[in-house]
C-alpha positions as CSV (number, residue, x, y, z in Angstrom):
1,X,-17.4,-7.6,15.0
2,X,-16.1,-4.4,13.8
3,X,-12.9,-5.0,13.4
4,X,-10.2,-4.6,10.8
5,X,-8.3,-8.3,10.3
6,X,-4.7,-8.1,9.6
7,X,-2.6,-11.4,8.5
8,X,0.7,-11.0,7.3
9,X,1.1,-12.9,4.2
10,X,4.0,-12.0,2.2
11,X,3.1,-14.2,-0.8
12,X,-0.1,-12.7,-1.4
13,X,-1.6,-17.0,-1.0
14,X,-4.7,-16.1,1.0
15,X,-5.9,-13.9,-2.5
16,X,-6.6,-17.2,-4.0
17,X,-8.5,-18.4,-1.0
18,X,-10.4,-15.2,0.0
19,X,-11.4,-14.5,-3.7
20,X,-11.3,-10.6,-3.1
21,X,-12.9,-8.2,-6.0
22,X,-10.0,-5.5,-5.3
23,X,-6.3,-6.0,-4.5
24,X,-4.2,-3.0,-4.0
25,X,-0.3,-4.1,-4.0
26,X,0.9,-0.7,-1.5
27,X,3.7,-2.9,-0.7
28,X,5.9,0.3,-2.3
29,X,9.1,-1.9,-3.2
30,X,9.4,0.3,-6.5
31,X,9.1,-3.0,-8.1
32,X,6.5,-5.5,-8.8
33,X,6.9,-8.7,-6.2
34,X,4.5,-11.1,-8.4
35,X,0.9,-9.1,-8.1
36,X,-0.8,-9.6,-11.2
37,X,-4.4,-9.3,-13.5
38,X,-5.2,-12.9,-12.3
39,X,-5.3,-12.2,-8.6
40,X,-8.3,-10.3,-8.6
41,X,-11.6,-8.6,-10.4
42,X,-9.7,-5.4,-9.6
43,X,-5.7,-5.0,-9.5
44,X,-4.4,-2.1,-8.1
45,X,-0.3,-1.4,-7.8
46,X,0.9,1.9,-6.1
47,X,4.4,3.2,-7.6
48,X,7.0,2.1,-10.2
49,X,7.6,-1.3,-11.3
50,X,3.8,-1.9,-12.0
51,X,2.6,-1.4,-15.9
52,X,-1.1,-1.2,-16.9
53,X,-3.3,-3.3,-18.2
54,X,-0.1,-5.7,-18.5
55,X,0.4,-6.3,-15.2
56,X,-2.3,-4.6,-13.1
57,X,-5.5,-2.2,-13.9
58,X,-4.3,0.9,-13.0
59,X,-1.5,2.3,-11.4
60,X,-1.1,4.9,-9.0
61,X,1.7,7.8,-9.4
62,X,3.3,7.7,-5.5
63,X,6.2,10.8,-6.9
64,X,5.2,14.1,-4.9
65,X,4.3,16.5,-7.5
66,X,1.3,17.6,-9.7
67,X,1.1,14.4,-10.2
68,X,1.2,12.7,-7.3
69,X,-1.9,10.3,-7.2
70,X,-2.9,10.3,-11.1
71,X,-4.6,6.6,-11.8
72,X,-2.7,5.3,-14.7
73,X,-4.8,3.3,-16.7
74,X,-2.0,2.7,-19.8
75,X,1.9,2.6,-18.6
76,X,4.1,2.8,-15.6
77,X,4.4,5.5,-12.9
78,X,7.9,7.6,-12.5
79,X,10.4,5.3,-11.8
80,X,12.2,5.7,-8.9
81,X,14.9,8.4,-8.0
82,X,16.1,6.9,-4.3
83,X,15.7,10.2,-3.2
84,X,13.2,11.2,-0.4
85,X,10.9,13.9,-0.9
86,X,11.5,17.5,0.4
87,X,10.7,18.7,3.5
88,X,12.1,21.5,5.8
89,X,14.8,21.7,2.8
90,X,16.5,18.3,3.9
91,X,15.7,14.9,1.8
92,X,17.7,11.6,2.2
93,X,19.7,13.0,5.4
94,X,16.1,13.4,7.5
95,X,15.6,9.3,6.9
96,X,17.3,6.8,9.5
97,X,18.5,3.5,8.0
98,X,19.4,0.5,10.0
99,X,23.3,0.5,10.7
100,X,23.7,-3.5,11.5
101,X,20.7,-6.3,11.9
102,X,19.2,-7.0,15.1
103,X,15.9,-6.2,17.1
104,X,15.2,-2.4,17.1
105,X,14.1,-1.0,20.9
106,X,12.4,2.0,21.3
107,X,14.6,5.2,23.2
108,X,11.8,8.0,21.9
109,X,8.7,8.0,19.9
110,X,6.8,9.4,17.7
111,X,6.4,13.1,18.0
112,X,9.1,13.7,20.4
113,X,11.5,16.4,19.2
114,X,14.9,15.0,18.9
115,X,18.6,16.5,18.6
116,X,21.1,16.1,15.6
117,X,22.8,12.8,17.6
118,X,20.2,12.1,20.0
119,X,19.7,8.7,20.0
120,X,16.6,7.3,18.6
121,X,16.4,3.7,18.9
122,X,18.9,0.9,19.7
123,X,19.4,-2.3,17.4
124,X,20.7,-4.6,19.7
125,X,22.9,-3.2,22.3
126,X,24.0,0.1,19.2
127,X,22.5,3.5,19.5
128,X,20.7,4.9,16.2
129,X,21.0,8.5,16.4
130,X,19.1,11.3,14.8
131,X,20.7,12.9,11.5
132,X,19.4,16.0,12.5
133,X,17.3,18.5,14.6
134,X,13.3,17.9,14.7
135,X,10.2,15.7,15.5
136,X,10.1,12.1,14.9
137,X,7.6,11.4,12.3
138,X,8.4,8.1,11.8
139,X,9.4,4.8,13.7
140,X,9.9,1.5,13.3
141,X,7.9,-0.9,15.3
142,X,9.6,-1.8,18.9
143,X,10.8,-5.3,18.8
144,X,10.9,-5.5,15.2
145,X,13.6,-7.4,13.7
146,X,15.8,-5.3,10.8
147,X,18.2,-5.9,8.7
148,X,21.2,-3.8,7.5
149,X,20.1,-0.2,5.6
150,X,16.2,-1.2,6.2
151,X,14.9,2.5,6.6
152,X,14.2,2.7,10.3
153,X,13.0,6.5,11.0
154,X,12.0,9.8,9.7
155,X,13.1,12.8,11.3
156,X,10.6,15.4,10.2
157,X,13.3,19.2,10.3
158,X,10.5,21.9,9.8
159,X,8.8,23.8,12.0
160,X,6.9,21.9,15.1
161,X,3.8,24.4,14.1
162,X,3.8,22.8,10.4
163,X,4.0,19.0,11.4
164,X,1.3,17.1,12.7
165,X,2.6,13.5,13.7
166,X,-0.7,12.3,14.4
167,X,-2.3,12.5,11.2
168,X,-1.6,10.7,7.5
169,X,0.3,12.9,5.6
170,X,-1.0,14.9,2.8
171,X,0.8,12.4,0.3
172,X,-0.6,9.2,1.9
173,X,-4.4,10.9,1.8
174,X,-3.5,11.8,-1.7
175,X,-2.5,7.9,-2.8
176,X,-5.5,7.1,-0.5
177,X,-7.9,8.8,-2.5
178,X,-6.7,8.1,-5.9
179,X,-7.1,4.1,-4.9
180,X,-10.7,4.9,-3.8
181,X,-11.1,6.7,-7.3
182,X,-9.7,3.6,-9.2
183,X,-12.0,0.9,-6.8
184,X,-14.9,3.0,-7.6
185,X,-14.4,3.8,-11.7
186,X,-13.1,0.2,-12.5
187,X,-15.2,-1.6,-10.1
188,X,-18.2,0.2,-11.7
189,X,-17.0,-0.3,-15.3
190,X,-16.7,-4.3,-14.0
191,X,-20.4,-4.3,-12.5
192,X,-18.9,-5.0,-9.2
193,X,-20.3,-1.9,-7.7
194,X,-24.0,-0.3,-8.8
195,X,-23.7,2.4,-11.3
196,X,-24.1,6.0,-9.9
C-alpha cells in the first residue's frame, strides 16, 4: 500500500517472527538493551554500549566529530560523555528535561522562537520553560506520558538563518548514511544483496 508500518515493540519479539535480514538497534540508550548477532543476517547498533563482531556487525560512531558516522567493524564506539553537542556555543543548558512525571501538553511547537522562561510545554498542570533564547528544534510528542529527567525539548540558540527545523540534521543524515553503507557492504559480503 505504500506505507511505512510502525509497531512499538520494546522487546525487539516481532524480530523472531518477521525474520528480517537487517536490524539496526537506533534505540541510542548508550547501552546495549539485549540486540544481538542472533537476531538477524545483519546487526546493526548505533552508539556506545555495542561491541563488534561480539555483539553486533558493525557499529556506528553517533559522537559529532571527524568521526561521526565511521562503521566499526572491530570494537566499540566513544563511550558516552552526557554532554550534548555544541551549538550556538550552549550544550546541556539548550536541552529541556522533564521536571516531574505526568502527560506532557503542547504550549508551542516546533520552530517557534521561544524566550529564556517562556513556557514550552506543561506536564500535568507545571509549566516547562525554555533554558534560553531561540527556536524549538525539538519536542516531545503531545500527550505523551514522561517520567522525571526524560529529555523533553531542544532549544536550538543560534541564528534563525542557520537552523532549519524542518529538515534531519546534518548528524542524523550522517548516521543515516553510514547505516546505508554498513546494509549495503555486509549485506553484500552475506549474499543478501547482488554484488555491484
Amino acid at each position: 500500500s505504500g506505507a511505512i508500518p510502525v509497531v512499538e515493540d520494546p522487546d525487539a519479539t516481532l524480530a523472531a517472527q518477521l525474520q528480517p535480514d537487517f536490524l539496526v538497534d537506533a534505540i541510542l540508550a548508550k547501552r546495549n538493551l539485549g540486540t544481538n548477532r542472533q537476531m538477524a543476517p545483519v546487526t546493526i547498533g548505533l552508539g556506545p554500549g555495542f561491541t563488534a563482531p561480539d555483539d553486533v556487525d558493525a557499529v556506528v560512531e553517533t559522537m559529532r566529530g571527524h568521526i561521526l558516522g565511521r562503521v566499526i567493524l572491530q570494537g566499540s564506539a566513544l563511550a558516552d560523555t552526557g554532554m550534548p553537542g555544541l551549538l550556538g556555543g550552549k550544550t546541556a543548558e539548550r536541552v529541556v528535561h522533564a521536571p516531574c512525571g505526568g502527560t506532557a501538553r503542547h504550549h508551542h511547537t516546533i520552530g517557534d522562537q521561544v524566550k529564556q522562561g517562556e513556557t514550552l510545554f506543561f506536564i500535568d498542570s507545571t509549566p516547562v520553560p525554555s533554558p534560553l533564547d531561540g527556536i524549538l528544534r525539538g519536542l516531545i510528542a503531545d500527550g505523551m506520558q514522561v517520567k522525571k529527567g526524560l529529555k523533553c525539548a531542544d532549544v536550538d540558540p543560534r541564528d534563525p538563518s542557520e537552523v532549519d527545523y524542518t529538515t534531519i540534521s546534518d548528524k542524523a543524515r550522517c548516521i543515516g548514511g553510514a547505516v546505508l553503507e554498513a546494509c549495503l557492504m555486509l549485506g553484500r559480503q552475506k549474499n543478501l544483496l547482488p554484488p555491484l
